[in-house]
N, C-alpha and C positions, 0 to 999 in steps of 0.2 A: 467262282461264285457258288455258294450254296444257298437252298433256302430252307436250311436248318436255320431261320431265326425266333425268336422266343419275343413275342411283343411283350412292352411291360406295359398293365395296365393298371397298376398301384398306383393310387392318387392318395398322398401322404398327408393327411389333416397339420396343419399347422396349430402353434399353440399361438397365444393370446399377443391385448392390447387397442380410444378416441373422444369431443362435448357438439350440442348442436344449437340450429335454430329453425330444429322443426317442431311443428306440432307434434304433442306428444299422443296424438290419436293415432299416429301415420304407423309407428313404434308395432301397435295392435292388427293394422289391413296386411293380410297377409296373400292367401291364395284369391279365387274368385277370378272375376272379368280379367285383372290386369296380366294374369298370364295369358292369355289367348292372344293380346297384344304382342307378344313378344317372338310372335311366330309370323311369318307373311302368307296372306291368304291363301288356302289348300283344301279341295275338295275331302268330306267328313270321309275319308276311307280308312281301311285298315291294310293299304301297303305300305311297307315302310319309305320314310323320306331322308332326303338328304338335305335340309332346311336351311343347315348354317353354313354349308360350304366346306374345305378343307385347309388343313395346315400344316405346315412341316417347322420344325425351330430346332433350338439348340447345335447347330452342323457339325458334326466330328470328323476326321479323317475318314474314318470308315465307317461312319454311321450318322441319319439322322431321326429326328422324334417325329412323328406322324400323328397327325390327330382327326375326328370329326366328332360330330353330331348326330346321331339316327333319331328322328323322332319313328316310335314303329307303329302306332296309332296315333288317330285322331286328337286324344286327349292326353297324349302322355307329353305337353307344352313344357317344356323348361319350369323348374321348379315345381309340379307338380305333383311328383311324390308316381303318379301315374305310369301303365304301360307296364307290357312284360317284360324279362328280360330276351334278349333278340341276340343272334349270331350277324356277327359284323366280322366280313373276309376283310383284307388289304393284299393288295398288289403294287410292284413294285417292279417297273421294266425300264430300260434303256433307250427307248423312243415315246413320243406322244399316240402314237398309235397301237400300245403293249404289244409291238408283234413280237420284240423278248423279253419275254419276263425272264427274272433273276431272282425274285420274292416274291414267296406267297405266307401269309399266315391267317389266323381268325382270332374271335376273342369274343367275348359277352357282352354287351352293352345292358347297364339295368338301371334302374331308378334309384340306385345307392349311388353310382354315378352321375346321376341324373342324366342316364345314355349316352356319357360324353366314352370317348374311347382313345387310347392309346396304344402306338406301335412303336417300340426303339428297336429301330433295325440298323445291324451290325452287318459284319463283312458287306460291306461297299468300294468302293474303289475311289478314294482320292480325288480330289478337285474335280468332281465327274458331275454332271447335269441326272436325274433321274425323272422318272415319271411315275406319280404312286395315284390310287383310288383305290376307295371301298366302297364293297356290295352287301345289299342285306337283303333278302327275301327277292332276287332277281332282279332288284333297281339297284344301280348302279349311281355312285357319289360322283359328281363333276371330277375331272380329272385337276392332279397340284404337277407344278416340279419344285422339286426340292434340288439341292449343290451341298453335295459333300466339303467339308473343310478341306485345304492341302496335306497335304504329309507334313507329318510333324516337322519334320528335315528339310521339307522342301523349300526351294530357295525362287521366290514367289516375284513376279514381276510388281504386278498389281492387284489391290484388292478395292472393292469398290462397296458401300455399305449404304442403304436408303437412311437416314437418321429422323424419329419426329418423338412429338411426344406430346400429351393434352389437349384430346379430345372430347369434348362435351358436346354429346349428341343432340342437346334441344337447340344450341344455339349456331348449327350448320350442317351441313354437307361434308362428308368426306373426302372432296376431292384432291386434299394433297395423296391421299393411298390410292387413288384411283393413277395420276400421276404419276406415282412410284410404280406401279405394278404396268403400266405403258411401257418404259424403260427397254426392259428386258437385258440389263445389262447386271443385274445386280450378284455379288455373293450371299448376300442380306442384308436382313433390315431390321434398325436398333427402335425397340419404342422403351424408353426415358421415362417412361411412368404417366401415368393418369390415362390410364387404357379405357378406362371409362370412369363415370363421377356418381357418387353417391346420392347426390341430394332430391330433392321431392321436385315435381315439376316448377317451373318458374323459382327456385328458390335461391337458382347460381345464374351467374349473369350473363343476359344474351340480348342487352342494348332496351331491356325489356321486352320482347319478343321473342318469341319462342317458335322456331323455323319448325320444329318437329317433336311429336309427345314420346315422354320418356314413360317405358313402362318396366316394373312400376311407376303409379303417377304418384306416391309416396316416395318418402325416402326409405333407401334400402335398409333394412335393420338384421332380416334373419336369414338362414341359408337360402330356404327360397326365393326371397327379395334378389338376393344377389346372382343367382341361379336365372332369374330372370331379368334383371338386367343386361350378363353377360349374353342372354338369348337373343337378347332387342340387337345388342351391339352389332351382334355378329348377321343379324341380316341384313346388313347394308352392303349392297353390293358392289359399291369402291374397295370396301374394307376385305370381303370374299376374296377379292381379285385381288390384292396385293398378296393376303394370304396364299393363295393358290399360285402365285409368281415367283415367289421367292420366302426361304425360312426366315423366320422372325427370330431375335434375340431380345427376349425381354426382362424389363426386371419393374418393382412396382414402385409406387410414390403412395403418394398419400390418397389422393381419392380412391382407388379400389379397395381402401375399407372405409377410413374417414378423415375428414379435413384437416389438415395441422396432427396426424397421429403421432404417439410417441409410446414409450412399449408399457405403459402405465395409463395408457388414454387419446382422448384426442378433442380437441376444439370443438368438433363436429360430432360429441357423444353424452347423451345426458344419461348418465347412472340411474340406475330406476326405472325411469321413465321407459329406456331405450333398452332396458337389461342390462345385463354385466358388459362390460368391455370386453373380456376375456370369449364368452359367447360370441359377439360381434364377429373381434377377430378371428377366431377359428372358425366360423360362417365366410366370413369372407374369405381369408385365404384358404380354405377348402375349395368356393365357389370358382380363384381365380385357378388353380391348380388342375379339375376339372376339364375346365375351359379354355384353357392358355394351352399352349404345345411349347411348356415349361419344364425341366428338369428339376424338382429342388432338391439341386444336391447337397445342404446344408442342413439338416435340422428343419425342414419346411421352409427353410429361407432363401430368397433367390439371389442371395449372393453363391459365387462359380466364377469359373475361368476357364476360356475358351482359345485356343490357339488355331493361328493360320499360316503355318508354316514357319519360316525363320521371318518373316515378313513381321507377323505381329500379333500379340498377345492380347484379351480382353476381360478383364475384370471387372467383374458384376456386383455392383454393391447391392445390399439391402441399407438402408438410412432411415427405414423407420421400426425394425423388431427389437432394436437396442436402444436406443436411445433415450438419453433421459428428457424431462419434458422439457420443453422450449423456457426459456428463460424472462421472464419480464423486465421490458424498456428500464435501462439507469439504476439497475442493482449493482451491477458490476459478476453478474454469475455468469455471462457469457465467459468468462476466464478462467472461471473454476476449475483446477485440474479434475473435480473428483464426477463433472459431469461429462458425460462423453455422446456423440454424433454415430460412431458405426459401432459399439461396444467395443470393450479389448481385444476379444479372441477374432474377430473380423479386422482391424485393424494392425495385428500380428499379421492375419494369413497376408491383408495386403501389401503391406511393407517388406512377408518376404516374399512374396512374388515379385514386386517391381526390383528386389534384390536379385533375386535367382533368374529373372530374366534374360534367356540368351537370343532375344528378337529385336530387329530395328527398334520398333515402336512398342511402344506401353501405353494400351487403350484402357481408358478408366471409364465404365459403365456410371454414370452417377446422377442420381434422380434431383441433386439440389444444386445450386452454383456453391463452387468453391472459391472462387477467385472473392476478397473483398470487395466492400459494397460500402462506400459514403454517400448520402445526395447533399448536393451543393445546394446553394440559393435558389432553389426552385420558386416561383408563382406558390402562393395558395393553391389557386386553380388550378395547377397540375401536381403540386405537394399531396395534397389530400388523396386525389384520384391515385397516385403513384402508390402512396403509403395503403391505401383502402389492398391494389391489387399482391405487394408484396407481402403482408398482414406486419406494418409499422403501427406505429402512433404516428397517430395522424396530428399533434400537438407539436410536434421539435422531432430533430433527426435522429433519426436510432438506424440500428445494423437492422438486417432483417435474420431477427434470431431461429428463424426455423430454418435458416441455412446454414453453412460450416462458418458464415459471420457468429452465430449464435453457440459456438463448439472451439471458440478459438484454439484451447490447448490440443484438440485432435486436430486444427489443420498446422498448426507451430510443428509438431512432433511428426505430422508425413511430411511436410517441406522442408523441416530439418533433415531428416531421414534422405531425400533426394538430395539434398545439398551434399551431405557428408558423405554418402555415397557413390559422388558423381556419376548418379543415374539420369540419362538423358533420354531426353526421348517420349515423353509423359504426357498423353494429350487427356483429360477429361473430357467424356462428354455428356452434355446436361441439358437437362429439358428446365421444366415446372415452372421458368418462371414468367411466361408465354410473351418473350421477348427475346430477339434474337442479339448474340453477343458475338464479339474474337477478344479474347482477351489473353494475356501472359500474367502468369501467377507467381505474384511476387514472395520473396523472401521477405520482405519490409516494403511493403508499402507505401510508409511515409517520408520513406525515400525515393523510392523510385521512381525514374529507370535509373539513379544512380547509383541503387546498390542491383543486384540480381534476380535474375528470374530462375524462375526452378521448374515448370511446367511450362505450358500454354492450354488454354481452354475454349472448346468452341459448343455456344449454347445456339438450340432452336429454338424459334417461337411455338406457338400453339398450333394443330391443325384450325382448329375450330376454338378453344375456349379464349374468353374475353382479355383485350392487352388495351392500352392504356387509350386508344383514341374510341374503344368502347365504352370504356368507363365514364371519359368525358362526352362523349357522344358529338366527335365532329369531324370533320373527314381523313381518311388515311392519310397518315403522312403528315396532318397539320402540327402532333403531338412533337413526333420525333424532332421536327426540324427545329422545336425550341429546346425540347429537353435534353436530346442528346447528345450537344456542347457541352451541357451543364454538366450533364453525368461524365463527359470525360474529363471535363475540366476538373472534379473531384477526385477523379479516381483514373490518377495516369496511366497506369498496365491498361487501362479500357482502349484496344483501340478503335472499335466500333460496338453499338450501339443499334437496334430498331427497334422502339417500342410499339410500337401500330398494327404490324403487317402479320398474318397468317400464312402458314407452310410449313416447308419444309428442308431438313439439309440434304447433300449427298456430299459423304466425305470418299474423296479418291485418295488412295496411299500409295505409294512407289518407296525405295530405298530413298531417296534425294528428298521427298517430302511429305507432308501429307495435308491436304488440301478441303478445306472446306465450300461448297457452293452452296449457296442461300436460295432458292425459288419462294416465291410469292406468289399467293391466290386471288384474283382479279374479283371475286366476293365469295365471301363463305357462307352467303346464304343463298346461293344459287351450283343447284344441282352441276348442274355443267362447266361450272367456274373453270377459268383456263389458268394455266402456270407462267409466269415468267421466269427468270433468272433475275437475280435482287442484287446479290456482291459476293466476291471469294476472300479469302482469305487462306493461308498459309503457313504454315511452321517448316523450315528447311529442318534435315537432320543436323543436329548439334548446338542447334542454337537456342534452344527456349523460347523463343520468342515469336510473337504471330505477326505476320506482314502481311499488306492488300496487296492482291493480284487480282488484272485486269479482264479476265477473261473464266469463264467454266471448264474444267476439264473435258 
């Protein structure tokens, strides 16, 4: 070991691309009261702090990315431009109690960061547990551990990974990541997109109630806004703790910039009113770069690909910097070759990686469902509410075109691609639609299981944002039990279905399989919520296709 390592602290500004329904006064409230909000009460001093906790992600063989927070004054709160620039140590040893260290470095933290800081530290050692913290002016950061990836080569028993994804801070508690970060068993843990959500207080759905204030209490529009919400996020102390337990591997969706985006706009962006799109975008993915313990090794985008040995592969989409805009119900442009879901050159890299792949499994990072999506003869009463949450028409059935339903020739052309290939092995995993799913992804749908499967897919619901017995407002469980015949009735690759429930996954992989467990939050508007175990699910190697199983790993 040396601690000749070099932190990188470059945080790559991303370039452009969203419509809303906020007031357009919100556009204008920028700094003021709402950042002091975003920080948890702290004596007016001038030593520096360690406020948001720490975090490690991206995990390499022999290296992973290190992150925190210093605030070094009183007043230098997230987003506010405030605050000198401060020397920020990291450390990096082989026990919890740093009696060896193996890494030291330093680095600058300043208000062009907004004090966020980064370390990629290199020469590590292999499927190895670590312990890192950083110091700044003699206070010292809570300690993380971070786990190096296996050797490229290495031929890997098992991997275990926390999976969640959309969480909306007003309308819960975190305690699926509190849960995860319990555990202690994890390699990492995948967040699916909506790391946090853009919109103005009360503006996104939380049964009408709002368990907790989002600050800003605007919707986020400019660097700062966003600088400040990712400040809010990060003081939850579930969310700390997972951080602190294990590296994250993230990639984003659409709320950490704005709703329904697309690389020309987004649902959730009113031109003018809101500023440029283009602005927006490069405010927020600046913001989330910062603040994430993200790598973008693309062009500011967080699509990448992450390896764990000969065990398994992970490919990180980005799904909203390319794409063209969402397609309107009964045009027939859902088909259109000339519109596309991940752009060409992302959709190259990933088709040949699942080529070039020499690993059991092929993990697909993917922030939207890809598996198709009919709704049968639903109720009114559950049609509307269903349609409200996937953004259908709520008049007659449509695809839900902000997903790969909405991009058909880019999912035709990768499931062709794995057919002809006969590449096996292809598990998606998706958040966004805050419903949990197992699904096998068909070749043709309108036949199937007659004709083939080419993947399998397994979605998590929401930690916290609203799913479908919110919308309708009546007890957990009362939805699923009518709708989710229906919906598999329509769409036979589905083999399970829970539209109600909040949590989380944990997928376990081995050579023989790779296994999905469902946990459930007993409420997500209480702080102390406990976890259950919900259902498994399955894909053996070589089969495509996803089966119940009885038990959690």
């Amino acid at each position: 070991m040396t601690s000749r390592h070099r932190p990188n602290t470059g945080l790559n500004s991303p370039t452009p691309r969203r419509r809303t329904v906020v007031k357009a006064a919100a556009a204008g409230a920028v700094l003021a009261a709402p950042l002091a909000g975003a920080l948890p009460a702290r004596a007016a001093t001038d030593t520096p702090a360690f406020l948001h906790g720490v975090a490690s992600g991206d995990p390499l063989p022999d290296g992973i990315l290190l992150w925190t927070r210093v605030t070094p004054t009183a007043e230098a709160t997230p987003g506010s431009g405030l605050g000198p620039d401060t020397e920020v140590s990291w450390t990096v040893a082989t026990d919890k109690a740093f009696t060896n260290i193996i890494a030291k470095g330093s680095t600058t933290a300043s208000a062009a960061s907004d004090h966020t800081v980064k370390a990629d530290i290199r020469g590590l050692a292999p499927a190895t547990d670590y312990w890192f913290r950083f110091s700044a002016g003699g206070t010292d950061s809570p300690a993380g551990r971070a786990r190096t990836a296996p050797a490229t080569d290495a031929a890997v028993a098992n991997l275990r990974f926390g999976v969640v994804s959309c969480a909306n801070w007003e309308a819960g508690y975190f305690a699926a990541y509190r849960h995860l970060a319990a555990r202690g068993d994890l390699d990492a843990w995948l967040h699916l997109g909506d790391y946090i959500y853009e919109y103005g207080a009360g503006e996104y759905g939380t049964r009408g109630t709002s368990v907790r204030a989002h600050a800003p209490a605007h919707e986020i529009v400019t660097l700062a806004d966003y600088r400040v919400r990712h400040g809010r996020y990060k003081t939850d102390p579930d969310l700390q703790a997972l951080h602190a337990a294990a590296p994250v591997v993230a990639i984003w969706d659409d709320h950490e910039i704005a709703n329904d985006s697309w690389s020309g706009g987004a649902e959730n962006h009113t031109e003018g009113a809101e500023g440029t799109w283009a602005a927006r975008q490069a405010a927020a993915k600046q913001a989330y770069f910062e603040w994430m313990p993200v790598r973008p090794a693309i062009a500011g985008t967080t699509y990448r690909r992450l390896r764990f040995g000969k065990l398994a592969d992970l490919s990180l989409l980005d799904l909203r910097s390319f794409r063209s805009q969402q397609a309107a119900f009964g045009n027939g442009d859902v088909d259109d070759p000339d519109r596309t879901l991940t752009g060409r050159a992302q959709l190259d890299w990933l088709k040949a990686g699942l080529t070039s792949s020499d690993t059991t499994w092929r993990l697909v990072g993917n922030s939207v469902m890809i598996s198709p999506f009919a709704i049968g003869s639903l109720s009114a009463g559950l049609f509307k509410p269903l349609a409200k949450l996937l953004g259908l028409p709520q008049e007659g059935l449509a695809v839900n075109t902000d997903q790969w339903d909405g991009y058909t020739d880019d999912r035709r052309e990768l499931v062709a691609h794995l057919r002809s290939n006969a590449i096996r092995n292809t598990v998606f995993l998706t958040g966004d639609i805050h419903m949990a799913w197992a699904n096998d992804v068909p070749v043709n749908a309108g036949t199937y299981p007659l004709s083939a499967s080419a993947a399998t897919e397994f979605v998590v619901t929401s930690v916290t944002s609203d799913n479908l017995d919110d919308l309708v407002k009546v007890p957990e469980g009362t939805v699923s039990a009518v709708a989710s015949p229906v919906i598999r009735a329509a769409n036979r690759h589905v083999h399970w279905v829970d539209t109600d429930r909040h949590g989380y996954g944990v997928l376990d992989i081995t050579a023989e399989r790779a296994q999905m467990d469902y946990y459930v939050l007993s409420d997500r508007t209480k702080a102390d919520a406990t976890a259950s175990w919900s259902r498994s699910y399955r894909t053996r190697s070589g089969t495509q296709k996803v089966e119940r199983t009885y038990d959690p790993v």
